[in-house]
C-alpha positions in Angstrom: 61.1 131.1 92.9 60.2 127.5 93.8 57.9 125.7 91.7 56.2 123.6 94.3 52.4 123.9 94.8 50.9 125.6 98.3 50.2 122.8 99.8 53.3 120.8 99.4 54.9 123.9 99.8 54.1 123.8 103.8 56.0 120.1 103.8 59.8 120.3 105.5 62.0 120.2 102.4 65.6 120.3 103.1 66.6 121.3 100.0 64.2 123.4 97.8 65.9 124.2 95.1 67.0 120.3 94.0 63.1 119.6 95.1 62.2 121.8 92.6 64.0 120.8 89.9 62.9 117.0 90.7 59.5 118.2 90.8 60.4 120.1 87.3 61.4 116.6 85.4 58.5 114.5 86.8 56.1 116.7 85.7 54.7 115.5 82.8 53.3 112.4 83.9 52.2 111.1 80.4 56.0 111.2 79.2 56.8 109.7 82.8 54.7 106.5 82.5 55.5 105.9 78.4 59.0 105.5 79.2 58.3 103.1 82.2 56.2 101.1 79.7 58.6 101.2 77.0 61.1 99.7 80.0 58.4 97.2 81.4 58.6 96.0 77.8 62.3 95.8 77.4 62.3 94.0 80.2 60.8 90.9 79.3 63.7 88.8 77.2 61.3 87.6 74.6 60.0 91.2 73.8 63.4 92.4 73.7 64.8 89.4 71.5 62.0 90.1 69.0 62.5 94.2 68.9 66.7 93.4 68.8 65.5 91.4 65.7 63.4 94.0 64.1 65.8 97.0 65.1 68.8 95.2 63.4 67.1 92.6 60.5 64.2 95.4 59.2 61.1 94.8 58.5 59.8 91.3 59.5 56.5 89.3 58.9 55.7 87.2 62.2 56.2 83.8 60.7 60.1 85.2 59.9 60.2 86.4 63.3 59.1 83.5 65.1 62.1 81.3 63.5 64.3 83.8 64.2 63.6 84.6 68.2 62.6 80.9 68.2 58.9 81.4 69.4 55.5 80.3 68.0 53.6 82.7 65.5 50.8 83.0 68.0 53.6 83.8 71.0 54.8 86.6 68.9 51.9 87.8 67.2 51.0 88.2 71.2 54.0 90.1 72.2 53.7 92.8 69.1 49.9 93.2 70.1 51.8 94.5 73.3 54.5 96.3 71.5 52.1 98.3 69.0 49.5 99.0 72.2 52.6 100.9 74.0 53.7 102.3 70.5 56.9 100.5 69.8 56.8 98.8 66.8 54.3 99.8 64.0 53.0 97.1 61.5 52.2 98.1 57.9 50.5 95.5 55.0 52.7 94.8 51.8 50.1 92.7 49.8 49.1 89.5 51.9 51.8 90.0 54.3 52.0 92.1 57.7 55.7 93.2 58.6 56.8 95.1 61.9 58.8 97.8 62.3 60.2 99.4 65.2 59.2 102.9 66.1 59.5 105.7 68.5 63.1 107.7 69.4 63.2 106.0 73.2 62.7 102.8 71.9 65.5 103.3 68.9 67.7 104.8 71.6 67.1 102.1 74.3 68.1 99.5 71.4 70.8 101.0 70.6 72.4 100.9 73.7 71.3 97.5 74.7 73.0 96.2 71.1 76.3 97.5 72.4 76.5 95.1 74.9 74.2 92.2 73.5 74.7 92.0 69.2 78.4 93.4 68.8 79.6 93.0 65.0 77.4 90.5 63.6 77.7 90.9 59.6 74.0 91.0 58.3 72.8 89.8 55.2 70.3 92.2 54.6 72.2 95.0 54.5 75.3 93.8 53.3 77.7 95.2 55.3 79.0 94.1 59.4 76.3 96.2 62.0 78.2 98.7 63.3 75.9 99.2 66.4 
């Protein structure tokens, strides 16, 4: 049985059974519009730069961040504001300092597969060993 409400169900559909499944995957619209945010904010290179950073460096405070993406303190302390709001990165307090992490299985996924084609093997300090991403 078709899952398409009566009214839409009056509508000339050509094929009902692959608008029904369509209709079945768009339908929690919540879901729909936090990965089209999470996107929107991969999209932007600076937002991207500084969640490649976190995904592959750790935890960073914003002053370590800004050298690293090459931005002002104020720039990124900007763009995290935007990345916590959407639920991307999540900041937690180690005495005076603030450091960012990234969060959420899309956004780990997402980075994952953009580091394939953008970081390669870079060897990292931090961990000691060449990223194998």
């Amino acid at each position: 049985m078709h899952q398409l409400s009566e009214p839409r169900h009056r509508a000339r559909v050509v094929d009902p059974d692959q608008v029904c499944d369509a209709t079945a995957v768009l339908a929690d619209t919540a879901q729909v519009q936090q990965a089209a945010a999470v996107l929107d904010a991969l999209g932007d290179v600076n937002r991207l730069s500084i969640l490649l950073a976190l995904h592959h460096a750790g935890d960073l405070c914003v002053s370590d961040l800004a050298f690293a993406v090459g931005m002002s303190d104020s720039a990124v302390s900007h763009a995290l504001r935007l990345l916590r709001a959407h639920g991307m990165v999540l900041a937690h307090r180690e005495g005076r300092l603030v450091r960012y992490r990234v969060t959420g299985g899309l956004t780990e996924r997402l980075l994952d597969v953009v580091s394939e084609g953008v970081v390669g093997d870079v060897a990292l300090h931090a961990h000691g060993v060449a990223d194998e991403t």
